[in-house]
Residue frames as a rotation matrix with the C-alpha (Angstrom) as fourth column:
UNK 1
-0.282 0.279 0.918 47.51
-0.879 0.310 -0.364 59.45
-0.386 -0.909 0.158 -13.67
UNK 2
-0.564 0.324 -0.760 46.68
-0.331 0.754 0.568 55.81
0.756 0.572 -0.318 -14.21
UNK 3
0.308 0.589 0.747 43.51
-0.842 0.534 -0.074 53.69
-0.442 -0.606 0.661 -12.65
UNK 4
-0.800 -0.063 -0.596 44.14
-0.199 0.966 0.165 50.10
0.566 0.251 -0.786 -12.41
UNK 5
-0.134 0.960 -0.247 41.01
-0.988 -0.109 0.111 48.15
0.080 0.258 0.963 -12.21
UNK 6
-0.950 -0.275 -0.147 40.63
-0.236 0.943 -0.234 44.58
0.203 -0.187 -0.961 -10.78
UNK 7
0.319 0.942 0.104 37.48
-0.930 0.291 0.224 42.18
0.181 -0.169 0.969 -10.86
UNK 8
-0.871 -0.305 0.386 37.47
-0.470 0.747 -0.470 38.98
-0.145 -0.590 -0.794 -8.43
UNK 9
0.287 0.958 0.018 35.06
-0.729 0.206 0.653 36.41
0.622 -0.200 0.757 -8.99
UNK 10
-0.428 -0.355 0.831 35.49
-0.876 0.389 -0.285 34.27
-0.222 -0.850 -0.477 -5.51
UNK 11
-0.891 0.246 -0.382 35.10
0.229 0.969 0.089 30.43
0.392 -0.009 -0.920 -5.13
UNK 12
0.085 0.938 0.336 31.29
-0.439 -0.268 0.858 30.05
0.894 -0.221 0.389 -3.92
UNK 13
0.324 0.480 -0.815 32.59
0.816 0.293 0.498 28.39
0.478 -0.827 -0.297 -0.68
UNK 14
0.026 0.083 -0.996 32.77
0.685 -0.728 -0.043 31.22
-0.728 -0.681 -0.076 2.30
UNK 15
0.072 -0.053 0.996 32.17
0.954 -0.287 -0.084 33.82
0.290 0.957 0.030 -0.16
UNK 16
0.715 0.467 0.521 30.82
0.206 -0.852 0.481 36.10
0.668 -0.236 -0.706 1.67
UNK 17
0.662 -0.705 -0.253 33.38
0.280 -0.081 0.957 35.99
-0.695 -0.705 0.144 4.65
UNK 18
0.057 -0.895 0.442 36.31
0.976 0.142 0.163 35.40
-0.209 0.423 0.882 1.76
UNK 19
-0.179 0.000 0.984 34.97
0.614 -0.781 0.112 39.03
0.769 0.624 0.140 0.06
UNK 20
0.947 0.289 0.141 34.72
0.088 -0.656 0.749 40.71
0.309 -0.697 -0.647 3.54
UNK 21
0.445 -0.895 -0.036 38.67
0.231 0.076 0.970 39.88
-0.865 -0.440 0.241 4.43
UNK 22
-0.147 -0.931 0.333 39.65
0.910 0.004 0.414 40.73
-0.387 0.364 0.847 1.18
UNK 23
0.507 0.346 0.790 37.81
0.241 -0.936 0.255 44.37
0.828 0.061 -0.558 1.18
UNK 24
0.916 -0.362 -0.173 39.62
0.007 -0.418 0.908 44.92
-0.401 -0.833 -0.380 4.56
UNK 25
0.015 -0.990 0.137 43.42
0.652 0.114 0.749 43.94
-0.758 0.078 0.648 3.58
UNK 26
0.103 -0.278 0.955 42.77
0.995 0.028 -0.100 45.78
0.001 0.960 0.279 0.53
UNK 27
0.738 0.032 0.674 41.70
-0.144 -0.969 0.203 49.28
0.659 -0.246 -0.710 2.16
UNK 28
0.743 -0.600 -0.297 44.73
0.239 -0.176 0.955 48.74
-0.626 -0.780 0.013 4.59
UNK 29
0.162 -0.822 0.547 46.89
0.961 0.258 0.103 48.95
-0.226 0.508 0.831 1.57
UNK 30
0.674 -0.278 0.685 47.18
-0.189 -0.960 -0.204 53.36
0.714 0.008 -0.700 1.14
UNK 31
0.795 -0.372 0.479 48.73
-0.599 -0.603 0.527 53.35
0.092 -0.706 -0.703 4.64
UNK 32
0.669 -0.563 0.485 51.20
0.272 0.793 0.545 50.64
-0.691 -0.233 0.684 3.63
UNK 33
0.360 0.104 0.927 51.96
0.849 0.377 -0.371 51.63
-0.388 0.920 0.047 0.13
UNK 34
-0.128 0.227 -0.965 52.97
0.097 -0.966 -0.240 55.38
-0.987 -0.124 0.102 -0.58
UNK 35
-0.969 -0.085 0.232 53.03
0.224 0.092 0.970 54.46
-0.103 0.992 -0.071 -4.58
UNK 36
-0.349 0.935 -0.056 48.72
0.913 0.353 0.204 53.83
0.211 0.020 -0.977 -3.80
UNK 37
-0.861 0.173 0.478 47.18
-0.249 -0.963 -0.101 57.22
0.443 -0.206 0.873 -4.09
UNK 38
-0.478 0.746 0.465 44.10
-0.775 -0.109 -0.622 55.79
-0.413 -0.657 0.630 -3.40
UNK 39
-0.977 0.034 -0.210 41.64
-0.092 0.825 0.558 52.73
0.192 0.565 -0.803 -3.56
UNK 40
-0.354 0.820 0.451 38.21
-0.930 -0.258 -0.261 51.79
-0.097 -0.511 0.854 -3.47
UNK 41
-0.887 -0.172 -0.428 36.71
-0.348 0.859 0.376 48.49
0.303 0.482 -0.822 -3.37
UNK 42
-0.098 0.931 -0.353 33.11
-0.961 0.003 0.276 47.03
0.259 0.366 0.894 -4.05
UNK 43
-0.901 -0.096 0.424 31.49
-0.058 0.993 0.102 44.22
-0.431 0.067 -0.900 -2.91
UNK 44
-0.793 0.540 -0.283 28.94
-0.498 -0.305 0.812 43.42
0.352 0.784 0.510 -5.20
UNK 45
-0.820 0.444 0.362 25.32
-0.288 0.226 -0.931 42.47
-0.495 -0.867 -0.058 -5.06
UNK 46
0.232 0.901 -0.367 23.85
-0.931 0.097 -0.351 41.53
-0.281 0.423 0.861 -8.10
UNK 47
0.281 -0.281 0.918 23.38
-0.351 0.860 0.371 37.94
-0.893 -0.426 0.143 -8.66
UNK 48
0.844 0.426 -0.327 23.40
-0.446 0.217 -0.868 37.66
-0.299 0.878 0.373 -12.30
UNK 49
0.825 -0.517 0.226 25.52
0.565 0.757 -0.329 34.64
-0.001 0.399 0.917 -13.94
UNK 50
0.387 -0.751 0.535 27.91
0.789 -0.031 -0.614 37.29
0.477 0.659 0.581 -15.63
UNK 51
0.887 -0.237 0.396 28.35
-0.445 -0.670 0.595 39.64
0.124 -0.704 -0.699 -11.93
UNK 52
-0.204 -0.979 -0.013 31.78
0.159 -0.020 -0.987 39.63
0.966 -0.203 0.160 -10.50
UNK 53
0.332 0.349 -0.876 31.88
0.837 0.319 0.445 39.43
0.435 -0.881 -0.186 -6.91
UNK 54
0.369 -0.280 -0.886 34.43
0.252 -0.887 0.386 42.45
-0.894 -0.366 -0.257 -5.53
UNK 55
0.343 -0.674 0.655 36.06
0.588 -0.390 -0.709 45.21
0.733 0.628 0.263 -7.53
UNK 56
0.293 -0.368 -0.883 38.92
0.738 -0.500 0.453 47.64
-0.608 -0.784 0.125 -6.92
UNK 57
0.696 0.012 0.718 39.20
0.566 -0.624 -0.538 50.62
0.441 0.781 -0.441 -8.17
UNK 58
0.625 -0.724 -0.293 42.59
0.692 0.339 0.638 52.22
-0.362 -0.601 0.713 -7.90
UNK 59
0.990 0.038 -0.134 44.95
-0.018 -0.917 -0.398 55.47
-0.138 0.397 -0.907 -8.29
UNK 60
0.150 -0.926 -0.346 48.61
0.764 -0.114 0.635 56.08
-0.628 -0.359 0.690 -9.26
UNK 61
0.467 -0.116 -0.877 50.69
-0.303 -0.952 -0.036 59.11
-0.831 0.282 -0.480 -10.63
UNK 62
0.091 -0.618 -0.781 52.32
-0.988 0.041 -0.148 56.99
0.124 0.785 -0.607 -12.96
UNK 63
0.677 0.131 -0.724 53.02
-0.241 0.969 -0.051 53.17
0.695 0.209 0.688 -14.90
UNK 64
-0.347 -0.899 -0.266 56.07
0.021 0.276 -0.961 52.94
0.938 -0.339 -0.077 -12.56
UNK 65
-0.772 0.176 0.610 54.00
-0.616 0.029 -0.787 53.42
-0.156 -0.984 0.086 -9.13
UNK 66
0.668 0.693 -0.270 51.78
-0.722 0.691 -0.013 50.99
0.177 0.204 0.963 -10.51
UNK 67
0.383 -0.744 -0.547 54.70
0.124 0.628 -0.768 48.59
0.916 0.226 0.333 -10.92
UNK 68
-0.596 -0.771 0.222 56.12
-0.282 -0.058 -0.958 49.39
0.751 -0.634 -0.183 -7.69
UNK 69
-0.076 0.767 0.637 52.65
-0.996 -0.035 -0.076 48.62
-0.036 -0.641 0.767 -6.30
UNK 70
0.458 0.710 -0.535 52.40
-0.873 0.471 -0.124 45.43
0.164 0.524 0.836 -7.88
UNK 71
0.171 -0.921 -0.350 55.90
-0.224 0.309 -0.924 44.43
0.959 0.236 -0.154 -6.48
UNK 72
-0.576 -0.242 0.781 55.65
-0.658 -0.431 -0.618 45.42
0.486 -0.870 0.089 -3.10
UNK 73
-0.714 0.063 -0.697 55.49
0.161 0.984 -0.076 42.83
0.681 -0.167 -0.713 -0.59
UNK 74
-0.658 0.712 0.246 52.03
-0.584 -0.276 -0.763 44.39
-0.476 -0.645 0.598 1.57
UNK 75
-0.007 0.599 -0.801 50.22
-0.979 0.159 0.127 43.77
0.204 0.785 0.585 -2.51
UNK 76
-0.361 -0.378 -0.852 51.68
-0.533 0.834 -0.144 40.05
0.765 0.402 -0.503 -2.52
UNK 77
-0.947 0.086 0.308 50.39
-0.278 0.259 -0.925 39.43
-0.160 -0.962 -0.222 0.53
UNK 78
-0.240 0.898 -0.370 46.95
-0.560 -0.439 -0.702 40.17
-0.793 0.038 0.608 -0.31
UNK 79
-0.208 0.005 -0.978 47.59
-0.969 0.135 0.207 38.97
0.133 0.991 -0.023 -3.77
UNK 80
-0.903 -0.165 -0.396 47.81
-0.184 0.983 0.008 35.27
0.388 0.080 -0.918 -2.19
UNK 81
-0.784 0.558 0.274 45.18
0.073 0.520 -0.851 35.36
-0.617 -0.647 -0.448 -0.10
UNK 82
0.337 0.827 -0.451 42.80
-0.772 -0.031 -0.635 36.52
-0.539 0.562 0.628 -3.04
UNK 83
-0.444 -0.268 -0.855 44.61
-0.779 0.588 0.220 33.46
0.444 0.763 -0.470 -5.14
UNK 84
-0.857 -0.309 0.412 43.10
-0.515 0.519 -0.682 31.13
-0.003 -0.797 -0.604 -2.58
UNK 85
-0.436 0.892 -0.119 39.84
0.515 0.138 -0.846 31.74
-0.739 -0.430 -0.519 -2.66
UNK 86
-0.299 0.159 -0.941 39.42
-0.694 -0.713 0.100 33.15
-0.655 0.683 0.323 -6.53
UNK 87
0.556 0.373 0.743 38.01
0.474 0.592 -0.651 31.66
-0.683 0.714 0.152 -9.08
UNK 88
-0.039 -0.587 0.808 39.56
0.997 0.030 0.069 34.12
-0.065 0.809 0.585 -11.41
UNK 89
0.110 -0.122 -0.986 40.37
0.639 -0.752 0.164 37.77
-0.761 -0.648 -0.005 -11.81
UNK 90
0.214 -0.097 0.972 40.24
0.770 -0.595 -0.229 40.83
0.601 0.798 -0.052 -14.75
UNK 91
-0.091 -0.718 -0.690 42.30
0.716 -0.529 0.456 43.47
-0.693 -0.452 0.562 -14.75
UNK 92
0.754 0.298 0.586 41.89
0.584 -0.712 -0.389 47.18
0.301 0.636 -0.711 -16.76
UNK 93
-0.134 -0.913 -0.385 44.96
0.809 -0.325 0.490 49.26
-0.572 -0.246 0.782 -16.64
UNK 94
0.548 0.477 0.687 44.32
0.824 -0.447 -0.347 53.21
0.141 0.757 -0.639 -18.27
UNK 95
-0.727 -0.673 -0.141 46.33
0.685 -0.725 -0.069 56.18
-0.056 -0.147 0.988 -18.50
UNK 96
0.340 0.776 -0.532 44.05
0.872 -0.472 -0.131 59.29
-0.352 -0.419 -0.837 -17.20
């Protein structure tokens, strides 16, 4: 099983709105996806300097349904609208 891992720190204008629309598109992705065993995604609340704003935390059965996730034009969608309004993003990929 692999978890892929994703931290967003958003632009500071509409943050809050920007990290509510991109917690929704992101839990719509299972019923788009069938590669996406499952996802979870955090908006955060501590202020400190070195917080991140949302994470996702994320299942597949394997590096190839990762890759087919990462391809797949629901992700890309999503993917732009978090490029919009990011500042910048980390990423943790693990084999379970």
């Amino acid at each position: 099983m692999i978890k892929h891992i994703v931290f967003i720190k958003l632009q500071e204008e509409n943050k809050q709105q920007n990290a509510l629309k991109i917690k929704a598109l992101l839990e719509e992705l299972p019923s788009k996806i069938e590669a996406l065993i499952d996802i979870e995604v955090g908006i955060n609340f501590d202020e400190a300097d070195r917080a991140m704003d949302l994470s996702l935390y994320s299942s597949f059965n394997s590096k190839e349904d990762l890759n087919t996730y990462a391809i797949h034009e629901e992700h890309l969608k999503v993917v732009d609208v978090i490029k919009s309004c990011a500042q910048y993003t980390k990423v943790v990929d693990y084999i379970i």
